[in-house]
One Martini backbone bead per residue (centre of mass of N, CA, C, O) as a GRO file, in nm:
protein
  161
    1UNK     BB    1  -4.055 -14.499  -2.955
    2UNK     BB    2  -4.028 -14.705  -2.685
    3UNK     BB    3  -4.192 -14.834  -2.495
    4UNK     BB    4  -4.275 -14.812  -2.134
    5UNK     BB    5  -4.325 -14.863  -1.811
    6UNK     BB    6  -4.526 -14.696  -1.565
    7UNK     BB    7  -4.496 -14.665  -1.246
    8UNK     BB    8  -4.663 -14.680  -0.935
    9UNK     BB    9  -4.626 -14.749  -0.561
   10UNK     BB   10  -4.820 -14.830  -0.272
   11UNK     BB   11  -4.818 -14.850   0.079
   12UNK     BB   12  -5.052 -14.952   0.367
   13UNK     BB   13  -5.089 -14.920   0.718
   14UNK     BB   14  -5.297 -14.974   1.027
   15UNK     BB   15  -5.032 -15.001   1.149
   16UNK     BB   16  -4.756 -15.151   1.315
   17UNK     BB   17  -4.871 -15.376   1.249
   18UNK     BB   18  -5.154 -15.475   1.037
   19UNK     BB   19  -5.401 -15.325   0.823
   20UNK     BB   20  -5.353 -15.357   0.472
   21UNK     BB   21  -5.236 -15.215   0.164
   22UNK     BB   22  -5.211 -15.203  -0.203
   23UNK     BB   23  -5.083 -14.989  -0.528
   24UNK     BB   24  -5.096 -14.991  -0.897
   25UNK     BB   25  -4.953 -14.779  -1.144
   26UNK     BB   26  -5.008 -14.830  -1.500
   27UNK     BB   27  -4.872 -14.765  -1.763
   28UNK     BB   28  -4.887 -14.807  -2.196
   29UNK     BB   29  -4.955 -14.618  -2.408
   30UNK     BB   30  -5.211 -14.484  -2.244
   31UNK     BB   31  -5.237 -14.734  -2.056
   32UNK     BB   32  -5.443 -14.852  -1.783
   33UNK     BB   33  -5.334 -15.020  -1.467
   34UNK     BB   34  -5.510 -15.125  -1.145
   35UNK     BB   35  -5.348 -15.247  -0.831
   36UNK     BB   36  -5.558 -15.408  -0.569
   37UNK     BB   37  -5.459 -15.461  -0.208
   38UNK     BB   38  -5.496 -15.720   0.119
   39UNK     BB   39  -5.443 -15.710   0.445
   40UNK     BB   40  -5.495 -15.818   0.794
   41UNK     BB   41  -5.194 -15.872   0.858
   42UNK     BB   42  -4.891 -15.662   0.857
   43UNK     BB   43  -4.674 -15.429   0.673
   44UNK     BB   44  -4.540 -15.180   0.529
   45UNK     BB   45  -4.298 -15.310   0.371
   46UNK     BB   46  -4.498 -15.516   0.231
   47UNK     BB   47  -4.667 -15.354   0.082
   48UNK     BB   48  -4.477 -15.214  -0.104
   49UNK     BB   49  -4.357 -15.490  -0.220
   50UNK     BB   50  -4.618 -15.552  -0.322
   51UNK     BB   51  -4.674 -15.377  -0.531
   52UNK     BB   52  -4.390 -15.426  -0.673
   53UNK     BB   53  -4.446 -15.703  -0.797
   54UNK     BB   54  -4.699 -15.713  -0.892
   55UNK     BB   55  -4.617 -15.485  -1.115
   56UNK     BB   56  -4.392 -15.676  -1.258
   57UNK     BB   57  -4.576 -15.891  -1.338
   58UNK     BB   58  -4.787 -15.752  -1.519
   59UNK     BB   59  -4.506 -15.719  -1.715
   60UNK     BB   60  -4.329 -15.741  -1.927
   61UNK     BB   61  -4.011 -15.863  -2.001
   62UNK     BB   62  -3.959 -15.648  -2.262
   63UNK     BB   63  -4.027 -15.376  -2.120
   64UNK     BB   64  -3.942 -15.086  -2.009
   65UNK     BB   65  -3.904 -14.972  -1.648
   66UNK     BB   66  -4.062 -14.734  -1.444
   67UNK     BB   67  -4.039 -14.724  -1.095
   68UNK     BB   68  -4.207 -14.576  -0.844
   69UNK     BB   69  -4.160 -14.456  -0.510
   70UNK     BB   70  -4.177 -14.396  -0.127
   71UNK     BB   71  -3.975 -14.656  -0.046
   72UNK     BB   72  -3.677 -14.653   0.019
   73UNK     BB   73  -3.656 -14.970   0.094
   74UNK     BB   74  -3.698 -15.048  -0.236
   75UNK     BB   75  -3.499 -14.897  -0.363
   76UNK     BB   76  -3.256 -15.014  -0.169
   77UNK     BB   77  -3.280 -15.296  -0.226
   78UNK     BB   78  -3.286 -15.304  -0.545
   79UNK     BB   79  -3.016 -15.126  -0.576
   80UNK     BB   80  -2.804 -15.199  -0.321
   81UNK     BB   81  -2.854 -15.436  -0.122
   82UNK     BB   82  -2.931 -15.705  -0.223
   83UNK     BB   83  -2.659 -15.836  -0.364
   84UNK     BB   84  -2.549 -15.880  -0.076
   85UNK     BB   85  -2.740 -16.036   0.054
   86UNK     BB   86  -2.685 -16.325  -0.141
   87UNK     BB   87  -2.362 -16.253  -0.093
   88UNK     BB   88  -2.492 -16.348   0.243
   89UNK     BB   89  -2.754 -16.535   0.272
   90UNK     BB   90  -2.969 -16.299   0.367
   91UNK     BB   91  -2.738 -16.124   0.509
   92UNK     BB   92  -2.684 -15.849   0.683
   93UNK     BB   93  -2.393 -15.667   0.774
   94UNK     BB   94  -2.467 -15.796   1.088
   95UNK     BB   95  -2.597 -16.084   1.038
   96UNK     BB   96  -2.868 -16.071   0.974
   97UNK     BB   97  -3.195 -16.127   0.864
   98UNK     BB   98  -3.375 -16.088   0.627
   99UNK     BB   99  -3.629 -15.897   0.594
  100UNK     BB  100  -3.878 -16.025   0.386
  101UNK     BB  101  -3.706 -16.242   0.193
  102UNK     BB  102  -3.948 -16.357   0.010
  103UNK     BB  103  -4.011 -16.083  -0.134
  104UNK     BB  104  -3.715 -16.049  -0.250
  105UNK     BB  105  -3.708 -16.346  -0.405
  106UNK     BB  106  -3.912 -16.226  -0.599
  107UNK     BB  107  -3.817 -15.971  -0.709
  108UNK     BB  108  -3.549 -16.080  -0.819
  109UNK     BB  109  -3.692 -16.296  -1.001
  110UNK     BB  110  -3.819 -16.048  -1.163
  111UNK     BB  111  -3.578 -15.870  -1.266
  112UNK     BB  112  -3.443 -16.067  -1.414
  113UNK     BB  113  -3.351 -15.933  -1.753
  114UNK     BB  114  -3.419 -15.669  -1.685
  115UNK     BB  115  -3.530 -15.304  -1.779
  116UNK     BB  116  -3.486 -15.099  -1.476
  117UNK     BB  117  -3.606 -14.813  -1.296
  118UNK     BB  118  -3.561 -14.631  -1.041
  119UNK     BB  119  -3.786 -14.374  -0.814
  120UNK     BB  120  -3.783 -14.184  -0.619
  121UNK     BB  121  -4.089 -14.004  -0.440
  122UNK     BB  122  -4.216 -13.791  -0.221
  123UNK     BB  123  -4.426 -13.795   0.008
  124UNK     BB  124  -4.657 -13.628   0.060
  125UNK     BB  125  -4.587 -13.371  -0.200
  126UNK     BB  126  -4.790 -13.342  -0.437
  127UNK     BB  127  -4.792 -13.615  -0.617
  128UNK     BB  128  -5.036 -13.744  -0.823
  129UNK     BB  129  -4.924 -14.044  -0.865
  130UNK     BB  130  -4.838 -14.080  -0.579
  131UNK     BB  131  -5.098 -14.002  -0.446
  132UNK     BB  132  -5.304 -14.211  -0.526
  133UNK     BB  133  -5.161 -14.471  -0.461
  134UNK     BB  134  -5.236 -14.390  -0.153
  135UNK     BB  135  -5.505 -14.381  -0.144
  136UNK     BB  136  -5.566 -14.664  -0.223
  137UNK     BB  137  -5.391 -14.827  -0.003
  138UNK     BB  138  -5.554 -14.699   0.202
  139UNK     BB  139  -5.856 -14.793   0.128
  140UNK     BB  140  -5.772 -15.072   0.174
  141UNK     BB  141  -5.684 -15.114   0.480
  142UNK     BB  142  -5.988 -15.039   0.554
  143UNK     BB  143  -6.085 -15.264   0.449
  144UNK     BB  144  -5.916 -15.487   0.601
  145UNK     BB  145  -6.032 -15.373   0.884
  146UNK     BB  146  -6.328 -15.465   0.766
  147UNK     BB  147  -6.295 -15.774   0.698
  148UNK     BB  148  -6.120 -15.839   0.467
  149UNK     BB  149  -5.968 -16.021   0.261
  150UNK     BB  150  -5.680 -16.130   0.167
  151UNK     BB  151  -5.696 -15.990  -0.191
  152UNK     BB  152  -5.638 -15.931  -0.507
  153UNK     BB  153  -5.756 -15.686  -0.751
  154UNK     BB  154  -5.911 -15.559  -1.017
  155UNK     BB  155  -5.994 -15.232  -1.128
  156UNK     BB  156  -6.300 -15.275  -1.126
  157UNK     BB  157  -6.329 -15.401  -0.857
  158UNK     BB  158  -6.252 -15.133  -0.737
  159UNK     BB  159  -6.409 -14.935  -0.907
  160UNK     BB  160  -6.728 -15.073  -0.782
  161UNK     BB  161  -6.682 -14.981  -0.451
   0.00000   0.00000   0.00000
């Protein structure tokens, strides 16, 4: 069997906007990658894009993705929105400009030549991978609040504080 990265993704932020969290667990043939980061001033739909980038980011780009969200706005922007948001300029079908554009451009430019499987699934339903990056970009989010600077750390990281 081909190997293959299991992610799960998830934003969170104290207000919105507000300070946020976001956090991705990488599973690969066994191996686990934990990537969170925080931002003192951000939106909720940012967290949750900036998690699954993060986690794009750091896949080989020849390995093929499941990757897990509890938000909506990223699934159905991944696999529903994009195609037409580029071939209308970034614009949504009311003529409005695309929100959060720059994170979308980068998205989509991490997706070319993958092959990619979205996969929602809901939020705070005690789906334990679902749960744990909740955790995680939670703690972030209370971190960002408490004055931390705006910066993604390695899993190391996160687990020494």
């Amino acid at each position: 069997m081909t190997n293959q990265a299991v992610i799960f993704t998830d934003g969170a932020c104290l207000g919105n906007p507000g300070p946020g969290g976001y956090a991705a667990v990488i599973t690969i043939a066994g191996d686990e990658q934990i990537i969170v980061g925080r931002d003192r001033s951000t939106t909720n739909n940012k967290m949750e894009m900036t998690a699954a980038i993060k986690a794009l980011e750091a896949v080989s780009k020849d390995l093929p993705i499941v990757i897990h969200s509890d938000s909506q706005y990223v699934i159905k922007g991944a696999t529903e929105w994009l195609r037409g948001w580029k071939a209308k300029g970034w614009r949504k079908a009311d003529g409005k400009p695309v929100m959060n554009q720059d994170l979308w451009m980068q998205m989509d430019a991490l997706m070319v030549g993958r092959q990619i499987t979205w996969k929602w699934v809901k939020g705070h339903a005690g789906h334990p991978e679902n749960e744990r990056v909740d955790s995680l970009a939670n703690w972030e989010a209370v971190r960002a609040a408490a004055g931390g600077e705006a910066e993604a750390e390695s899993a190391e990281a996160a687990i020494a504080s």
